[in-house]
mmCIF file as Biopython writes it, N, C-alpha, C and O atoms, coordinates in Angstrom:
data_model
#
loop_
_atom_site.group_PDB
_atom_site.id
_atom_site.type_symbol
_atom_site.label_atom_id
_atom_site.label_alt_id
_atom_site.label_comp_id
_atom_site.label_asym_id
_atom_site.label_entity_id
_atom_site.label_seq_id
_atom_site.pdbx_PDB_ins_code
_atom_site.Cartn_x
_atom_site.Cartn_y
_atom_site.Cartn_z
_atom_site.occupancy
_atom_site.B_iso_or_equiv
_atom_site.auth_seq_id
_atom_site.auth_asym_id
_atom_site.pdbx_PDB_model_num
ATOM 1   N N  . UNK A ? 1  ? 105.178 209.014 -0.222 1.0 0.0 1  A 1 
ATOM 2   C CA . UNK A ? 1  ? 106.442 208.769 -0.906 1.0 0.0 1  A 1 
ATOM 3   C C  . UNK A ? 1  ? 107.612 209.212 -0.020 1.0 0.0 1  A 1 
ATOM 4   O O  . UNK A ? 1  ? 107.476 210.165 0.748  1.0 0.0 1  A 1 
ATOM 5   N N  . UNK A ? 2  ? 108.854 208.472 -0.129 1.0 0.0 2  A 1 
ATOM 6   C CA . UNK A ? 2  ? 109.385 208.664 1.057  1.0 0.0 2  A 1 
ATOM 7   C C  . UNK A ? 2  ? 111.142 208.891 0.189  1.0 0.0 2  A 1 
ATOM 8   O O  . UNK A ? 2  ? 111.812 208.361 -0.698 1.0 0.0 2  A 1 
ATOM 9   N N  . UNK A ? 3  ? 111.220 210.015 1.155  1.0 0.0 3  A 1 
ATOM 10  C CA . UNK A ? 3  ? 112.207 211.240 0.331  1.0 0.0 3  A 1 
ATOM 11  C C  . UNK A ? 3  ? 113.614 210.351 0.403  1.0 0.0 3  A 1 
ATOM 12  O O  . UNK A ? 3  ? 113.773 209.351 1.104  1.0 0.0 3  A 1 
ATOM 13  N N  . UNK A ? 4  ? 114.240 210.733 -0.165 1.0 0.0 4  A 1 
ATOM 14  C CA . UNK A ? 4  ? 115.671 210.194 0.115  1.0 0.0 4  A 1 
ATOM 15  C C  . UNK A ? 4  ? 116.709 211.084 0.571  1.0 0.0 4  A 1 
ATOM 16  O O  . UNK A ? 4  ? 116.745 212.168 -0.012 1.0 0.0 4  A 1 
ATOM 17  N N  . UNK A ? 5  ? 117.868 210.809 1.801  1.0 0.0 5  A 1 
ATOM 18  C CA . UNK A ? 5  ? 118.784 211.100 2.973  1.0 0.0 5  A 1 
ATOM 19  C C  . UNK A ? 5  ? 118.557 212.676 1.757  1.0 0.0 5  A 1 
ATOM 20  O O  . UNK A ? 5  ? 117.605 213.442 1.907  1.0 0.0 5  A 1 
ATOM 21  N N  . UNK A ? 6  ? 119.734 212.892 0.523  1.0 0.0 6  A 1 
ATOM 22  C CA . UNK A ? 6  ? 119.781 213.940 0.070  1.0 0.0 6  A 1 
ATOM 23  C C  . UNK A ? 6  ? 118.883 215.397 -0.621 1.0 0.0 6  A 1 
ATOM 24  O O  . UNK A ? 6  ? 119.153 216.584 -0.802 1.0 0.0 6  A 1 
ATOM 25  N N  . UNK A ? 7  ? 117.625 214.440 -0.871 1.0 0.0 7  A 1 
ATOM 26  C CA . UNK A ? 7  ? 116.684 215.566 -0.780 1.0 0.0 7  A 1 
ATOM 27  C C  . UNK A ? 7  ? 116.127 216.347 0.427  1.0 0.0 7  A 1 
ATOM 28  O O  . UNK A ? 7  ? 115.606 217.462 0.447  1.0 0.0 7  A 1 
ATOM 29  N N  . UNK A ? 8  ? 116.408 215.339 1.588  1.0 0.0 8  A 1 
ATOM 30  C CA . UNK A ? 8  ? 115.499 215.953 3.049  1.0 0.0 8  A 1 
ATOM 31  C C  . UNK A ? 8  ? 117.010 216.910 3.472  1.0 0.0 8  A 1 
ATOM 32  O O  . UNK A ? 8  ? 116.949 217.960 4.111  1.0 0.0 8  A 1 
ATOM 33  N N  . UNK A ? 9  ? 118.092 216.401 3.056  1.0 0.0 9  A 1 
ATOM 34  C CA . UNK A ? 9  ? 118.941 217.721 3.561  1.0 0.0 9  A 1 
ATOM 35  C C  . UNK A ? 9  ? 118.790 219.008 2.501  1.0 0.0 9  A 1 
ATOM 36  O O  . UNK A ? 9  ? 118.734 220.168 2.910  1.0 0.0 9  A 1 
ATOM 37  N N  . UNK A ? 10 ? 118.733 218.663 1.150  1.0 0.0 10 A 1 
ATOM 38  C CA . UNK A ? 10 ? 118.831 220.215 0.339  1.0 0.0 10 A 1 
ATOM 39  C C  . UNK A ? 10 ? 117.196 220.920 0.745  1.0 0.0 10 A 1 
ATOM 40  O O  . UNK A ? 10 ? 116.912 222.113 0.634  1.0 0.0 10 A 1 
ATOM 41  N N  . UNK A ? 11 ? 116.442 220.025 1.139  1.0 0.0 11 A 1 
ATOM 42  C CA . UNK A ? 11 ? 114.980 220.649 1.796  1.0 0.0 11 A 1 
ATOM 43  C C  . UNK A ? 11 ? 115.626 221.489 2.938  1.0 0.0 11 A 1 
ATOM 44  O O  . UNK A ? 11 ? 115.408 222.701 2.966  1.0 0.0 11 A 1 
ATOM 45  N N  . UNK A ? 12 ? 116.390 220.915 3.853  1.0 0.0 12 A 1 
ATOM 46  C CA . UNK A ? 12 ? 116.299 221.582 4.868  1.0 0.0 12 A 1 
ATOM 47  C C  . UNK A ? 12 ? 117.199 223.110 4.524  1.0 0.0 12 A 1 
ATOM 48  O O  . UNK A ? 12 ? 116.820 224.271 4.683  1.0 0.0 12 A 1 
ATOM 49  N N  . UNK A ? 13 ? 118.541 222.568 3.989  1.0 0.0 13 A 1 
ATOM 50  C CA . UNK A ? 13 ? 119.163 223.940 3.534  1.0 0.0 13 A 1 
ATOM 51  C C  . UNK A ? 13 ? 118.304 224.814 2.848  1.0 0.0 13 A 1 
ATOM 52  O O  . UNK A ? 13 ? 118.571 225.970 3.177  1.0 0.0 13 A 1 
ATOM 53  N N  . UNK A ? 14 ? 117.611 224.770 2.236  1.0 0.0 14 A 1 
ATOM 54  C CA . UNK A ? 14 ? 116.560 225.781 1.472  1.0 0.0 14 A 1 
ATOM 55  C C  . UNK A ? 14 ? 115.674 226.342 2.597  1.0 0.0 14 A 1 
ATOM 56  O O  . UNK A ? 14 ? 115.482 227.554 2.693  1.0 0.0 14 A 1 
ATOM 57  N N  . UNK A ? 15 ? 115.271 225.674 3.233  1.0 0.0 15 A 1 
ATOM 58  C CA . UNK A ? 15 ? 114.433 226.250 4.539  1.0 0.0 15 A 1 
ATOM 59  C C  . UNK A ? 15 ? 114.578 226.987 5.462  1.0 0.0 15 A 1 
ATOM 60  O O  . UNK A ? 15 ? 113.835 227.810 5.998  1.0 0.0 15 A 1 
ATOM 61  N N  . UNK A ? 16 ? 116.161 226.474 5.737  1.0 0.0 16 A 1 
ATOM 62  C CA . UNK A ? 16 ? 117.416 227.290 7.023  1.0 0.0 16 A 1 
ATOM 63  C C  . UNK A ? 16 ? 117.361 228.802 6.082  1.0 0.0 16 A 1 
ATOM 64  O O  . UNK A ? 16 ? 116.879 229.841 6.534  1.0 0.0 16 A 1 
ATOM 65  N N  . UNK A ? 17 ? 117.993 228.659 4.621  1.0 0.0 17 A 1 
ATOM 66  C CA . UNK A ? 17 ? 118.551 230.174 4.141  1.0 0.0 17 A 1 
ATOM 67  C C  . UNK A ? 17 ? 117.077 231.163 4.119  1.0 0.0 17 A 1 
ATOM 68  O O  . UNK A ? 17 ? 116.989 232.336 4.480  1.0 0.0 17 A 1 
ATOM 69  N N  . UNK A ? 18 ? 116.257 230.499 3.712  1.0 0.0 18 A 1 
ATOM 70  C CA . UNK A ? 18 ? 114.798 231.316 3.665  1.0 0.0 18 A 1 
ATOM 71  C C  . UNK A ? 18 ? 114.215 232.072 5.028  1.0 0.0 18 A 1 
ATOM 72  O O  . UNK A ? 18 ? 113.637 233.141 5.224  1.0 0.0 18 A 1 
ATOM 73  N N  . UNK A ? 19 ? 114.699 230.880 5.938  1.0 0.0 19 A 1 
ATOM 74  C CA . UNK A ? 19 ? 114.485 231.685 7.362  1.0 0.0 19 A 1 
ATOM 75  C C  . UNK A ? 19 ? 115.779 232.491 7.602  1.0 0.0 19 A 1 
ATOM 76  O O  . UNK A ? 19 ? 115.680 233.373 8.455  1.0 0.0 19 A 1 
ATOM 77  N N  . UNK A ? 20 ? 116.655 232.382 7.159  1.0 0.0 20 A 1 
ATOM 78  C CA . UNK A ? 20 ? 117.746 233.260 7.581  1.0 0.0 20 A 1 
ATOM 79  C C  . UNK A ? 20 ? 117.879 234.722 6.649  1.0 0.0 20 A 1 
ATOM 80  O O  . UNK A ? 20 ? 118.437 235.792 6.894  1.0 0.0 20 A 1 
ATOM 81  N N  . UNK A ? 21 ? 117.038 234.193 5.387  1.0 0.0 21 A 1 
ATOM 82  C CA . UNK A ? 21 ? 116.715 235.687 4.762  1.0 0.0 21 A 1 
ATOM 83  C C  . UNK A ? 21 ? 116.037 236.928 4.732  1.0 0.0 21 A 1 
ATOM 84  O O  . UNK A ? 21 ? 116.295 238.114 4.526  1.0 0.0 21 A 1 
ATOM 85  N N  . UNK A ? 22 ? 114.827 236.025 5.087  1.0 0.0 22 A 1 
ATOM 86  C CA . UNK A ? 22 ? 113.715 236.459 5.880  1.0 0.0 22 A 1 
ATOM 87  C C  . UNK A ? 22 ? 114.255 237.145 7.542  1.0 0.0 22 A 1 
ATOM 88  O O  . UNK A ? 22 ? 113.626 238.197 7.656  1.0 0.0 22 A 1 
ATOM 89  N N  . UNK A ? 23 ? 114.758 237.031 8.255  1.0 0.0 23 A 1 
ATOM 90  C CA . UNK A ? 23 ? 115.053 237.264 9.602  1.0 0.0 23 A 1 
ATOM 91  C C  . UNK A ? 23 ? 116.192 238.608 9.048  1.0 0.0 23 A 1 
ATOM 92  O O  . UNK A ? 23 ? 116.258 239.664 9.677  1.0 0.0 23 A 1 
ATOM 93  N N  . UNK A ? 24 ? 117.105 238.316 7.676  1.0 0.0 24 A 1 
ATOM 94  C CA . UNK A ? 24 ? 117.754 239.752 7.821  1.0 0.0 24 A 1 
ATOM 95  C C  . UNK A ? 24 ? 117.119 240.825 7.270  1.0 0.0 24 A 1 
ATOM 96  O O  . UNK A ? 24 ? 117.517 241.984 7.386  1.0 0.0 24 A 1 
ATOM 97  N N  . UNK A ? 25 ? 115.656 240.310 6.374  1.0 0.0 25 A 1 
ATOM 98  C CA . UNK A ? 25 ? 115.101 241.240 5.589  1.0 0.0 25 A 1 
ATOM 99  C C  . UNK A ? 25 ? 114.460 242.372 6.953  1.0 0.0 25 A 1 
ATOM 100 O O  . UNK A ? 25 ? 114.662 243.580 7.080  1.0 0.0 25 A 1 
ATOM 101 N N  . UNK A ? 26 ? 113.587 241.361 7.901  1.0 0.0 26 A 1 
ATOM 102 C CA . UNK A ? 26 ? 112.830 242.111 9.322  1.0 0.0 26 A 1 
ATOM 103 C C  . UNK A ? 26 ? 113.936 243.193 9.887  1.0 0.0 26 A 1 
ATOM 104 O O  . UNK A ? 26 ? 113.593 244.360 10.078 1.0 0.0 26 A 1 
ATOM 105 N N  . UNK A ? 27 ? 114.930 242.864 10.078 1.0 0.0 27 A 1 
ATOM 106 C CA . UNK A ? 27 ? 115.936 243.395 10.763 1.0 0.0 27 A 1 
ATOM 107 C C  . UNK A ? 27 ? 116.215 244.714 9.899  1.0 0.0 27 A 1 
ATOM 108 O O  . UNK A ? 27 ? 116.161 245.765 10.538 1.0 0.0 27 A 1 
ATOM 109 N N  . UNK A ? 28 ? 116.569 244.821 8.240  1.0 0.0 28 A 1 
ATOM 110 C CA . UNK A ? 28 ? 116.505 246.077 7.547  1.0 0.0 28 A 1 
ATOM 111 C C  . UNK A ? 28 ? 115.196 246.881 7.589  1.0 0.0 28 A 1 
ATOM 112 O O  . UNK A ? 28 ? 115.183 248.110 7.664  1.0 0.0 28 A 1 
ATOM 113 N N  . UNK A ? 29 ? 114.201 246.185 7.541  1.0 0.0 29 A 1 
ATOM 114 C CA . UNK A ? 29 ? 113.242 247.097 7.340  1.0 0.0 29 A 1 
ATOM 115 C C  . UNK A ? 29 ? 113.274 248.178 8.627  1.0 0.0 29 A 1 
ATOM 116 O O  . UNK A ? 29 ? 113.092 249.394 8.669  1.0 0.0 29 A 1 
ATOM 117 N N  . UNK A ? 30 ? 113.579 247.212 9.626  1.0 0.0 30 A 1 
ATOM 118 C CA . UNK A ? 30 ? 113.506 247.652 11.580 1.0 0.0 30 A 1 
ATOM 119 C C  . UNK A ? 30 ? 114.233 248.960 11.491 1.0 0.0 30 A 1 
ATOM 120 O O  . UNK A ? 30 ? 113.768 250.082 11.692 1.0 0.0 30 A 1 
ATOM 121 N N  . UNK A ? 31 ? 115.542 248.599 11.131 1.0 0.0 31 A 1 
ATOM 122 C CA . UNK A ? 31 ? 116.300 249.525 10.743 1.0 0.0 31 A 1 
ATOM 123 C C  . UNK A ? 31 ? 116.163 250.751 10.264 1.0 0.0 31 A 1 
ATOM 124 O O  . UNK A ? 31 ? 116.459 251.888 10.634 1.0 0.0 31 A 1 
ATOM 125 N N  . UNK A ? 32 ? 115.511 250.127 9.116  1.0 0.0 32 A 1 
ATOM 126 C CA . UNK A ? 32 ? 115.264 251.799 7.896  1.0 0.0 32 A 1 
ATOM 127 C C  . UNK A ? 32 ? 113.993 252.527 7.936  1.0 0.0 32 A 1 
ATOM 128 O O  . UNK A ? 32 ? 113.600 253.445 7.215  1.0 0.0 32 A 1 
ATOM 129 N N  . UNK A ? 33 ? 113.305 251.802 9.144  1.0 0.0 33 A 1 
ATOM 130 C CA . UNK A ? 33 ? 112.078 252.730 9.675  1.0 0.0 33 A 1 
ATOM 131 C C  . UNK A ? 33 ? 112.633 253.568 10.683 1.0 0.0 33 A 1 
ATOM 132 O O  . UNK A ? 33 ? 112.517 254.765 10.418 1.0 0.0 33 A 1 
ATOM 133 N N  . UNK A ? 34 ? 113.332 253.243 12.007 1.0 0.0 34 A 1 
ATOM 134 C CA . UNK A ? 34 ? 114.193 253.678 12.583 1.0 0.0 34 A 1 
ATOM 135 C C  . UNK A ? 34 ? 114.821 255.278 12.250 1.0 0.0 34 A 1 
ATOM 136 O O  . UNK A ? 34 ? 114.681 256.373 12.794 1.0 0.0 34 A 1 
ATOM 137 N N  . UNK A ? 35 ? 115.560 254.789 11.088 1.0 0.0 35 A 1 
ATOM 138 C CA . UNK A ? 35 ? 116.111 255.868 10.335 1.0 0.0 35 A 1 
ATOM 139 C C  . UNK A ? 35 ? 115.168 257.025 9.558  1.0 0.0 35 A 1 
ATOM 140 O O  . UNK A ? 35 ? 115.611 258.125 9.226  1.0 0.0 35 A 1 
ATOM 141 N N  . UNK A ? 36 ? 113.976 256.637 9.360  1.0 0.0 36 A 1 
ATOM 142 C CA . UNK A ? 36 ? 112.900 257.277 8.521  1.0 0.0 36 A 1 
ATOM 143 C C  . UNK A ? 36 ? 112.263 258.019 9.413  1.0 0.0 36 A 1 
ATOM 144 O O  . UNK A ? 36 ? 111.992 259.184 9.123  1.0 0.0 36 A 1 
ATOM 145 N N  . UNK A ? 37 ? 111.825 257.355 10.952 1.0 0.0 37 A 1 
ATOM 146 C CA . UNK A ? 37 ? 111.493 258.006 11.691 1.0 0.0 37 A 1 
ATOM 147 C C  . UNK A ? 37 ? 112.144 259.507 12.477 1.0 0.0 37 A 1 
ATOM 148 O O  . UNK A ? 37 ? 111.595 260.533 12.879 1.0 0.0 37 A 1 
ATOM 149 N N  . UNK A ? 38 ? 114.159 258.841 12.444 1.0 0.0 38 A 1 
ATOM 150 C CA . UNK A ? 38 ? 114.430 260.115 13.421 1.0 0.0 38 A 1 
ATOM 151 C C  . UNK A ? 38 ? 114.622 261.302 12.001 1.0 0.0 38 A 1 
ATOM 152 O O  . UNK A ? 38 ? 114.794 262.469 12.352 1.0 0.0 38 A 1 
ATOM 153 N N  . UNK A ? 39 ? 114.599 261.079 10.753 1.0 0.0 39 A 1 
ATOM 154 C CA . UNK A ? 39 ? 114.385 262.015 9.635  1.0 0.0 39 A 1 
ATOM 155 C C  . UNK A ? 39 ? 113.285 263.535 9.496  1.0 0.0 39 A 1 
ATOM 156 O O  . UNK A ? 39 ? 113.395 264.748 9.322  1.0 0.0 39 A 1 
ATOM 157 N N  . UNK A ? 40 ? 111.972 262.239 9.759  1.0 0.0 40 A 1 
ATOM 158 C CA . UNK A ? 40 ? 110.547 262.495 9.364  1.0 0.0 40 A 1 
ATOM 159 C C  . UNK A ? 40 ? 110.941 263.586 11.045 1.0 0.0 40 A 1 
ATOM 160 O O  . UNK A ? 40 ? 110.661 264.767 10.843 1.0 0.0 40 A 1 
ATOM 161 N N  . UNK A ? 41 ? 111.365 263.380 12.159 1.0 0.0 41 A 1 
ATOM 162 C CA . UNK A ? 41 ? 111.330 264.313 13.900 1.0 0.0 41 A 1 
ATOM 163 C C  . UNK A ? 41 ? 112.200 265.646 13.406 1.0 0.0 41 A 1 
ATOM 164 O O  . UNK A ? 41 ? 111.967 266.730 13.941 1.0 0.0 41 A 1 
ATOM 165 N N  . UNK A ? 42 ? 113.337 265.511 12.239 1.0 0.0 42 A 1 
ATOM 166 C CA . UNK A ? 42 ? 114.013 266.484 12.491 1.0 0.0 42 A 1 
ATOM 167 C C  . UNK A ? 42 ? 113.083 267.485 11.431 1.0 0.0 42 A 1 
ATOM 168 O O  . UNK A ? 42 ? 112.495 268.514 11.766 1.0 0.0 42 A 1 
ATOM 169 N N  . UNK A ? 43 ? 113.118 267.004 10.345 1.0 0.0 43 A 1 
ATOM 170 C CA . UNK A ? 43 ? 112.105 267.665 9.337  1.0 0.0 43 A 1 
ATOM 171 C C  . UNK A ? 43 ? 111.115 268.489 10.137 1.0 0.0 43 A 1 
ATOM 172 O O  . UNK A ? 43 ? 111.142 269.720 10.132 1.0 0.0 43 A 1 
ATOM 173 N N  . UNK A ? 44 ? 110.087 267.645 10.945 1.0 0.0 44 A 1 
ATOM 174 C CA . UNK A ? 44 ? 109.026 268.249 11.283 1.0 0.0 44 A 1 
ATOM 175 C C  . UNK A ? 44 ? 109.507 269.676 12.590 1.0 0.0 44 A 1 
ATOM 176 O O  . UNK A ? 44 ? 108.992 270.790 12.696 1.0 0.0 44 A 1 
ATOM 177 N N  . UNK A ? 45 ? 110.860 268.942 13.563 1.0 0.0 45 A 1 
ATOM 178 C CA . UNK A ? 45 ? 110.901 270.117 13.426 1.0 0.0 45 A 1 
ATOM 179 C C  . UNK A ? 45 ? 111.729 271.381 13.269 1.0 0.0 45 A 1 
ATOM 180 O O  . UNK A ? 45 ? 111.934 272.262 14.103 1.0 0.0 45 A 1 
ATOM 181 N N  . UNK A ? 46 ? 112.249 271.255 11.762 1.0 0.0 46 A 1 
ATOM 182 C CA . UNK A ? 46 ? 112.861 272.395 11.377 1.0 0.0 46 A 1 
ATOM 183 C C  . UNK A ? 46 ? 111.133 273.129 10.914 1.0 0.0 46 A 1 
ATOM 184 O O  . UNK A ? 46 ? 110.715 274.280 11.044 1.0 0.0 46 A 1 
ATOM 185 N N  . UNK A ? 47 ? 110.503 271.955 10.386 1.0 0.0 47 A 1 
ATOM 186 C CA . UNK A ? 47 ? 109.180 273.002 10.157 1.0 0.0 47 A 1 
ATOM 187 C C  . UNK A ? 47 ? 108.536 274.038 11.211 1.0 0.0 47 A 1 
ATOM 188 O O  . UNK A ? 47 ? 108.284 275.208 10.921 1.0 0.0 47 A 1 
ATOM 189 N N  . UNK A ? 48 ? 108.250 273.320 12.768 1.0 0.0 48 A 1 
ATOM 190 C CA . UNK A ? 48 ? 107.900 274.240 13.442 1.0 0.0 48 A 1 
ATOM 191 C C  . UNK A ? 48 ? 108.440 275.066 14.110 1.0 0.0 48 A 1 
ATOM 192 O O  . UNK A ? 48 ? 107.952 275.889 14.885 1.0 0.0 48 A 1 
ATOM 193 N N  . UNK A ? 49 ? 109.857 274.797 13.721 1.0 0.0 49 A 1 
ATOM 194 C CA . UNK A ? 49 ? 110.874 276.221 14.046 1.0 0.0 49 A 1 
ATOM 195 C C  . UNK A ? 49 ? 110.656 277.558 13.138 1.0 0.0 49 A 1 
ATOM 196 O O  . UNK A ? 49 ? 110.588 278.735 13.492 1.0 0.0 49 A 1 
ATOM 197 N N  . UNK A ? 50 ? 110.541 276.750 11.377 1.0 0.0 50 A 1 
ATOM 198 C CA . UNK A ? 50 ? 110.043 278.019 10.538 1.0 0.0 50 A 1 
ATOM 199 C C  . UNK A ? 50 ? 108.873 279.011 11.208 1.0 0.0 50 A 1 
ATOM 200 O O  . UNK A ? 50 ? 108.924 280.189 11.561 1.0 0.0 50 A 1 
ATOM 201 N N  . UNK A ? 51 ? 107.873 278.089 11.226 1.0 0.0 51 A 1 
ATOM 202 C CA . UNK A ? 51 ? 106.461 279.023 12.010 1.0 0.0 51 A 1 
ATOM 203 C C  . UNK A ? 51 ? 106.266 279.360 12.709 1.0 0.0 51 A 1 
ATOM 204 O O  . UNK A ? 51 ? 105.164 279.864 12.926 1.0 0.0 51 A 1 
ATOM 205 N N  . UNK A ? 52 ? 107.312 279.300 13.622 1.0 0.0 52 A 1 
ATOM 206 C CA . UNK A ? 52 ? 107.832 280.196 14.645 1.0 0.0 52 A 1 
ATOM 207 C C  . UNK A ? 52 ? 108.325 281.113 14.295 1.0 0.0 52 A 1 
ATOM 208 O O  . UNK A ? 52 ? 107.863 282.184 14.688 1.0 0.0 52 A 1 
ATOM 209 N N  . UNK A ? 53 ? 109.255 281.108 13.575 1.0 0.0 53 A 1 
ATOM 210 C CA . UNK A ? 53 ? 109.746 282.424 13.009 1.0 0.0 53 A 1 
ATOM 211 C C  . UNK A ? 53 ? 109.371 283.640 12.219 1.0 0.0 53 A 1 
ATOM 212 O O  . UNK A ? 53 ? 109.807 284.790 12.166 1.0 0.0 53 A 1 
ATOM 213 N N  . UNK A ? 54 ? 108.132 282.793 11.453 1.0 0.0 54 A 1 
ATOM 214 C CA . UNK A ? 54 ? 107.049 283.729 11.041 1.0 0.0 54 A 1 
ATOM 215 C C  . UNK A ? 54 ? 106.010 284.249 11.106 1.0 0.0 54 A 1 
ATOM 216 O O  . UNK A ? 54 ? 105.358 284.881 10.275 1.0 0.0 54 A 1 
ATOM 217 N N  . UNK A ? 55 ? 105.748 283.855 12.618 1.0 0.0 55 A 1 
ATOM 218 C CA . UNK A ? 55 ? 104.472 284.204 13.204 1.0 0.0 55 A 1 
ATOM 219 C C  . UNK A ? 55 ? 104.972 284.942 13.928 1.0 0.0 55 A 1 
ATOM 220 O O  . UNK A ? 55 ? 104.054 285.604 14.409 1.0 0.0 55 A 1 
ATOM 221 N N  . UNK A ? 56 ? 106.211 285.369 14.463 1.0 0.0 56 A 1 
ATOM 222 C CA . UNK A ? 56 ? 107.362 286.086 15.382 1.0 0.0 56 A 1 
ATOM 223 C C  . UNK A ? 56 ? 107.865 287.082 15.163 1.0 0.0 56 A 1 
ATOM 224 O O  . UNK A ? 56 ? 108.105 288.052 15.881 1.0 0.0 56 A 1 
ATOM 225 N N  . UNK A ? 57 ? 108.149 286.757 13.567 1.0 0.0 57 A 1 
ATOM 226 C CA . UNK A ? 57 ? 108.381 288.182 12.366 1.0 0.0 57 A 1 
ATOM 227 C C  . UNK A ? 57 ? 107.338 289.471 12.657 1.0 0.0 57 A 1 
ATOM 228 O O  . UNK A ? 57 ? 106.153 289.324 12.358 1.0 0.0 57 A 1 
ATOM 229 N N  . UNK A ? 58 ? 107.761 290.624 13.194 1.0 0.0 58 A 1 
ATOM 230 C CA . UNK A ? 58 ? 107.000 292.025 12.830 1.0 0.0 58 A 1 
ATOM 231 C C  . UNK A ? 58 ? 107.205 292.582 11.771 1.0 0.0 58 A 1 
ATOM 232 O O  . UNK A ? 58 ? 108.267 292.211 11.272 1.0 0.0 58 A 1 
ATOM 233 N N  . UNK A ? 59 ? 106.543 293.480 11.058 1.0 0.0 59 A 1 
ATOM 234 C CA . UNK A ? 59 ? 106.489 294.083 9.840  1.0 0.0 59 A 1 
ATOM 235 C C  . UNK A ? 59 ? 107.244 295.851 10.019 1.0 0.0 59 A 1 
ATOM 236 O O  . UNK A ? 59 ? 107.307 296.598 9.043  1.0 0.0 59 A 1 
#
């Protein structure tokens, strides 16, 4: 069955925004791992600064 001029363009616009949604979704996630990661470096190490400090501690 053979589409007509205005369905093969609203096909294509639907296709373009899906890839263009998709491409900004990759890009946030990229992002907010990024951000999760330099989080998760400082966390870990304020932690091994603590256990330093308490293995350092005399009584």
């Amino acid at each position: 069955m053979q589409r007509t001029r205005t369905e093969v363009g609203r096909w294509r616009l639907l296709r373009q925004a899906q890839r263009r949604r998709n491409r900004w979704l990759e890009g946030q996630s990229r992002r907010n791992s990024r951000i999760q990661r330099i989080r998760v470096d400082r966390q870990l190490g304020r932690q091994k600064r603590s256990l330093l400090y308490a293995t350092n501690y005399k009584w």
